[in-house]
C-alpha positions in Angstrom: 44.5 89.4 127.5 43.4 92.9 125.6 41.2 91.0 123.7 39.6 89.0 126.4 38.9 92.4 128.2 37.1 93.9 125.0 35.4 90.8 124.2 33.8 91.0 128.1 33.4 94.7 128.3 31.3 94.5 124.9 29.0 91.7 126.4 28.7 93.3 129.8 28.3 97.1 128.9 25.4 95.5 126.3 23.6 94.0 129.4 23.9 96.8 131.4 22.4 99.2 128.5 19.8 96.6 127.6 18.6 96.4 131.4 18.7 100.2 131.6 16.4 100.2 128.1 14.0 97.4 129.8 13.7 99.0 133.1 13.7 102.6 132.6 12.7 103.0 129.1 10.5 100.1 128.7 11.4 98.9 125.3 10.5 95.4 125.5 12.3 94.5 122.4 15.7 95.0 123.3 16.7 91.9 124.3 15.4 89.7 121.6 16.9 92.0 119.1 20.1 90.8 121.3 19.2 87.5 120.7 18.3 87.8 117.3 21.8 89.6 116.9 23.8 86.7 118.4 22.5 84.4 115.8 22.8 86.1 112.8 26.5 87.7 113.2 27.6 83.8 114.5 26.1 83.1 110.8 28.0 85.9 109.3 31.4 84.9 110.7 30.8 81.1 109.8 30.0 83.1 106.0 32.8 85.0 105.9 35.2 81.3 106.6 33.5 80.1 104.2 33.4 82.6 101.5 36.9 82.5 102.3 38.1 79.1 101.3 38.1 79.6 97.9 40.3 82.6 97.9 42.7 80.8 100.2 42.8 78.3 98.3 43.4 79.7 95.4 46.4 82.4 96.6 48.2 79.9 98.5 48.1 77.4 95.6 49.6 80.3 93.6 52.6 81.1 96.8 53.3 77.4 97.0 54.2 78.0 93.0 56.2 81.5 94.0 58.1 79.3 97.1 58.9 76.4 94.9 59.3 78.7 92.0 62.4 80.9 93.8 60.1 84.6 93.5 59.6 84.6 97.2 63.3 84.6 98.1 64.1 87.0 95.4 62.0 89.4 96.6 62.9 88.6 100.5 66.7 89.1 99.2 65.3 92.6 97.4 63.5 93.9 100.7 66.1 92.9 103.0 67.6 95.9 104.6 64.3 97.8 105.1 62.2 94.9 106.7 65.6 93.7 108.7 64.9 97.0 110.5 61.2 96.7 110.7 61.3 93.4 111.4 64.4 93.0 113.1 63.9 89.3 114.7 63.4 87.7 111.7 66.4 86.1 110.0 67.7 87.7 106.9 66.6 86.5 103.7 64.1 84.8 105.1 60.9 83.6 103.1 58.0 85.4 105.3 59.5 88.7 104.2 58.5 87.8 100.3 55.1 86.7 102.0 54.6 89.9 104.4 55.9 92.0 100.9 52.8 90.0 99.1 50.1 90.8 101.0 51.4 94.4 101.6 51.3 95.2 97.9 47.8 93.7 97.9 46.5 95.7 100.3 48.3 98.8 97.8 46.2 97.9 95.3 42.7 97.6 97.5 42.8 93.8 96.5 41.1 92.4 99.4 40.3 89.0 98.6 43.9 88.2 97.4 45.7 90.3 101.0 43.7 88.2 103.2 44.8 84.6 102.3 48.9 86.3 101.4 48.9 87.6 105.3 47.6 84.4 106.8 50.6 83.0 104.5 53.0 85.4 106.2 51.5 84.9 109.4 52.1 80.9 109.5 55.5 81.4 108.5 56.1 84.2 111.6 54.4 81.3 113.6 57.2 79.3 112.8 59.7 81.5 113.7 57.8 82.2 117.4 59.2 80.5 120.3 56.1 80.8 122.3 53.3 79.4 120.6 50.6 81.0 122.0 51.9 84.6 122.1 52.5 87.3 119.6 55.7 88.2 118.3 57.1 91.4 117.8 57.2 91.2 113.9 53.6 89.5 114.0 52.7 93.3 115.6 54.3 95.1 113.3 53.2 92.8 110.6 49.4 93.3 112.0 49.8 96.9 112.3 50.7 97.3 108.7 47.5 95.7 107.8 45.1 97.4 110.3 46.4 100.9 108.9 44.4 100.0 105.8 47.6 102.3 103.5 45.7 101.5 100.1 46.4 103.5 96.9 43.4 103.2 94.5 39.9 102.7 97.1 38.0 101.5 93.9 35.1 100.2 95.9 34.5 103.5 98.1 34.4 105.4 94.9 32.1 103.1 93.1 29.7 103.7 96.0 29.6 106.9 95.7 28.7 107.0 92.4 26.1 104.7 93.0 24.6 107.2 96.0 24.7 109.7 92.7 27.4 111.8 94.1 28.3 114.4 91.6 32.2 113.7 91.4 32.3 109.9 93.0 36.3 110.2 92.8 36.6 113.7 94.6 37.7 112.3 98.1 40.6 109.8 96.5 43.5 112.8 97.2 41.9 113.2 101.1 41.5 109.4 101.2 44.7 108.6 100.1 46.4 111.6 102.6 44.4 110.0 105.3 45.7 106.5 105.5 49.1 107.1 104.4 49.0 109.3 107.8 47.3 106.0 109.5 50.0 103.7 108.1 53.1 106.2 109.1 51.3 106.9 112.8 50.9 103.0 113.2 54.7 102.1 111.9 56.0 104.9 114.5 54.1 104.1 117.2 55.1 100.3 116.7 58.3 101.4 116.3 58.8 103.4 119.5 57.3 100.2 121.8 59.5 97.9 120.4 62.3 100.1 120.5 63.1 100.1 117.1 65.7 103.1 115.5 63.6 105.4 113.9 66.4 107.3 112.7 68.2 104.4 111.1 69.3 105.9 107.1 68.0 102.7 105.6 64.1 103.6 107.4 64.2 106.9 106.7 65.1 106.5 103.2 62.1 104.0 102.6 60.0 106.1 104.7 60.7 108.8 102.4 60.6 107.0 99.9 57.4 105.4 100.7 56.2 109.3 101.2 57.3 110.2 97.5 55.7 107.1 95.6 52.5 108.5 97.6 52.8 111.9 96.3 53.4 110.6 92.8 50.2 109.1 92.5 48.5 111.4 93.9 50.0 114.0 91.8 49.5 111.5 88.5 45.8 110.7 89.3 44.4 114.4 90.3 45.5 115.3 86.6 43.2 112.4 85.5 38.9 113.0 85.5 37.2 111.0 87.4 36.0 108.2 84.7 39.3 108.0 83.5 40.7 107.5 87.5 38.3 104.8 88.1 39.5 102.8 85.0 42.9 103.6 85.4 43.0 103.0 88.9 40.6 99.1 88.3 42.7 98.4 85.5 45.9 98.9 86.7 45.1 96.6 89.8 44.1 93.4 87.9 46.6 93.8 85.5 49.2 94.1 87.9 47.5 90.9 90.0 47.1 88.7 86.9 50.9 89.8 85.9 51.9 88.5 89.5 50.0 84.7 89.0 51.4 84.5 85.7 55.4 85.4 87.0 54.7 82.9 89.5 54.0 80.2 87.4 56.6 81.2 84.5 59.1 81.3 87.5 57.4 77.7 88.5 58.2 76.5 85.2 62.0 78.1 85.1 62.9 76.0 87.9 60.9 72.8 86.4 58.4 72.7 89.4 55.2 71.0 88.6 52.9 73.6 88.6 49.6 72.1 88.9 51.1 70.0 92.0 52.4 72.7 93.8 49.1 74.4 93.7 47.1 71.7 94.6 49.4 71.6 97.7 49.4 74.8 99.0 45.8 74.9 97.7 44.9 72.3 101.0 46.2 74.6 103.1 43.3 76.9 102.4 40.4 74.7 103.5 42.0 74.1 107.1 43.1 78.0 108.0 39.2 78.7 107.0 38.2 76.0 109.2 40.5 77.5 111.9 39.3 81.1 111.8 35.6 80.5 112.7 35.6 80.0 116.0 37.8 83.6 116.6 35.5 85.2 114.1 32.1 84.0 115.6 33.5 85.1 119.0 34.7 88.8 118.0 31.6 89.4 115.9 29.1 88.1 118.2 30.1 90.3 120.9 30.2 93.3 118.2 27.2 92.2 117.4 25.4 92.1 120.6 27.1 95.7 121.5 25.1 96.9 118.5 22.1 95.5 119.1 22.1 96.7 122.8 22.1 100.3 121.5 26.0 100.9 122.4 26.8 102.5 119.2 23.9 104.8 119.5 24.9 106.0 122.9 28.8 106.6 122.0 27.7 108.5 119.4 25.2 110.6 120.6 27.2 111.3 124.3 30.6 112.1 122.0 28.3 114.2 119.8 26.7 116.1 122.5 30.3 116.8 124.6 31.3 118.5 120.8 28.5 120.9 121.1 28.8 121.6 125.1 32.4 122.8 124.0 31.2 124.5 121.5 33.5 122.9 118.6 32.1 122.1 115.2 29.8 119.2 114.7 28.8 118.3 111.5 31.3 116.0 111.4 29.5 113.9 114.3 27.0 112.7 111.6 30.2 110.6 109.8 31.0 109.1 113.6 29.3 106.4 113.1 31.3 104.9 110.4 34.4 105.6 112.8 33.5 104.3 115.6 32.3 100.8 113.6 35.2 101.0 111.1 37.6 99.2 113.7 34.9 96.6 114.7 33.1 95.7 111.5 33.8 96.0 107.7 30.4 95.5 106.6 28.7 97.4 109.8 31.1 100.5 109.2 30.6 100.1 105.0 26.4 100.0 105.9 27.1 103.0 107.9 28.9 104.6 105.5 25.8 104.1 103.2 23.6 105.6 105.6 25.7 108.6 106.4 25.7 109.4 102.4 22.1 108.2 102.2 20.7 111.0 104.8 23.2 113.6 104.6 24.0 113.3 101.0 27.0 112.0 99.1 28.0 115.4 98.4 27.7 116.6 102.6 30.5 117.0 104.2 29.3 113.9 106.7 28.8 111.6 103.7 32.3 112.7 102.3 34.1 112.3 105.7 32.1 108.8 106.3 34.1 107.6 103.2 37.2 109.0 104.6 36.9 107.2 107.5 35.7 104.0 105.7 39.2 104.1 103.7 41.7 105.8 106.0 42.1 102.3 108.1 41.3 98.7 108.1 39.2 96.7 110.6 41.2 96.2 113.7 39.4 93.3 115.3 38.8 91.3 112.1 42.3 91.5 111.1 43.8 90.6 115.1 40.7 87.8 115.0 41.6 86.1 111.5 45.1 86.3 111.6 46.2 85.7 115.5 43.2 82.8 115.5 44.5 81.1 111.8 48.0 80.5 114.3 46.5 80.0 117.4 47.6 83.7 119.5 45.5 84.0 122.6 48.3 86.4 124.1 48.1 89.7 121.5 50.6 92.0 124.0 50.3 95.2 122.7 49.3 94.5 119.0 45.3 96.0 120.3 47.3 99.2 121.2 48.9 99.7 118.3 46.7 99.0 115.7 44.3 101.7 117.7 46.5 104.3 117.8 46.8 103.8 113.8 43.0 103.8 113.8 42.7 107.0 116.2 45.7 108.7 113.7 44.0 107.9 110.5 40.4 108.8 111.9 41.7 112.7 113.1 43.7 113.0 110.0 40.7 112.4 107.8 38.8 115.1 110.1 41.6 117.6 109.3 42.0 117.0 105.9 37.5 117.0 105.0 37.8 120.6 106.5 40.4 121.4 104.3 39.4 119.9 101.3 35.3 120.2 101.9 34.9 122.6 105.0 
């Protein structure tokens, strides 16, 4: 029901800002730049299925292997006290935790293509365990939480755009970054955590939790005593190494238990074509809308309203001129990433805006993609309070990264 809200107030507050531009302002182009809009972003979501077919297919070839193969319950048998109390309606030992551990540790490593097609594994096998079909379980929630929170270790990609903007140190905002969404991820798991009345205080949570909190500061403490040439290789290298070490224990663990590699993968391979197919009528529905909100000038208008309520209260604003990227970050990858662009383009990759766009870019993960591919691959039309949730880890990560630019940068 959150969702069908949005969807409506995107279309409607676009109309009523695209009447007001017609009427009063007599911009004439408005609404076929609406149009327009609506045709190109149902082209990008029918793109993004697509382009995504061949990573399904290849990852869940590979899990069919790591299923048949015995890895998946290993490592569901290894993570079994923590995600019993994360996920506490799930049956212990069972094979979605090796899945939800899978995609978690590619989102770690900023390995987008490979996360994607892991969490609509561990989403299918959730499904399964869902008594109502159509609405979201409490461990899909937390599960979707975890990914909207965006917790990656090495942001590879944001750095490498920096350096191509010609920032003077591209890798000088991976400490902030990485301070910002480990704050997103710990705000989303405590807020998902209070709703669904889970113990926060259980030993076994707040030992991973702190755990969780050490193995941050560890690499954070092992990569600021790196330069920056040597962080981007170490941190690139050590992600594909680690991901091409994971496909190969997957199929030496395939041939252990004398599985027939190449069948299992063409299996679980299948699988991918039909989930792609499956997503694009959810993706062409939340992008179009985004899409048309855009065009309408909505994005303009939040921003320059919230911008000029910062200087009536006379509070600092040169932060307002990253906003943009905030305020898209939840809606759009690519439209927040483009934004981020243009906030480094005319502020500078050095500003203080173009710094804090790339904090926001990497301190959380797109909300209504994630809710849009993952509930849509199983069929959720009611989302309960997954929308909430995943906002409040947005809102968390977004005013940490604020904090920690003026300490850092200010």
């Amino acid at each position: 029901m959150v969702l069908n809200y949005i969807w409506i107030f995107f279309f409607l507050s676009a109309f009523a800002i695209a009447a007001f531009r017609l009427v009063v302002l007599g911009d004439t182009n408005v609404f076929p730049a609406i149009i327009d809009s609506t045709f190109d972003t149902a082209r990008t979501a029918f793109d993004i299925s697509i382009g995504l077919t061949g990573a399904l297919s290849l990852w869940l070839g590979i899990m069919r292997i790591g299923e048949k193969g015995g890895v998946v319950r290993f490592v569901a048998r290894l993570l079994g006290p923590v995600f019993a109390r994360l996920f506490p309606d799930v049956p212990k030992g069972h094979p979605v935790v090796g899945h939800i551990f899978m995609n978690i540790s590619a989102n770690l490593l900023g390995l987008d293509n490979a996360a994607t097609p892991l969490g609509l594994k561990a989403m299918e096998g959730l499904q399964e365990l869902n008594p109502k079909k159509d609405t979201a379980t409490n461990p899909m929630i937390m599960f979707l939480v975890l990914n909207t929170s965006g917790l990656t270790l090495v942001p590879v990609g944001i750095m490498v755009y920096r350096a191509q903007m010609g920032a003077a140190s591209p890798t000088d905002i991976f400490v902030p970054l990485l301070l910002a969404t480990f704050f997103s991820t710990l705000a989303g798991i405590v807020v998902t955590c209070l709703v669904q009345r889970i113990n926060l205080l259980d030993r076994t949570l707040l030992l991973a939790l702190g755990g969780m909190s050490l193995f941050v500061a560890a690499v954070i403490w092992g990569f600021s005593r790196l330069d920056g040439a040597m962080m981007d290789l170490v941190g690139t290298t050590s992600a594909n190494v680690l991901l091409f070490t994971l496909i190969a224990g997957f199929i030496v663990a395939g041939v252990r238990q004398k599985v027939n590699c190449y069948e299992a993968f063409v299996e679980g391979a299948k699988e991918g074509f039909s989930t792609a197919v499956r997503i694009i009528p959810y993706l062409v529905a939340v992008l179009v809308a985004i899409g048309v909100f855009r065009a309408a000038g909505g994005m303009d208008f939040l921003v320059d309203g919230i911008g000029r309520m910062v200087e009536a209260a006379g509070l600092p604003a040169d932060w307002t001129g990253a906003l943009p990227t905030a305020l898209m970050r939840p809606l759009s990858g690519s439209g927040a990433r483009g934004m981020m662009v243009d906030a480094m383009t005319t502020y500078g990759p050095d500003s203080f805006a173009g710094r804090l766009s790339c904090l926001f870019q990497g301190s959380t993960d797109t909300t209504f993609y994630v809710l849009a591919v993952y509930f849509g691959s199983v069929g959720i039309k009611r989302t309960r309070h997954a929308v909430g949730c995943g906002l409040a880890a947005d809102l968390a990560g977004m005013a940490a990264a604020v904090l920690i630019a003026y300490f850092f940068f200010g």
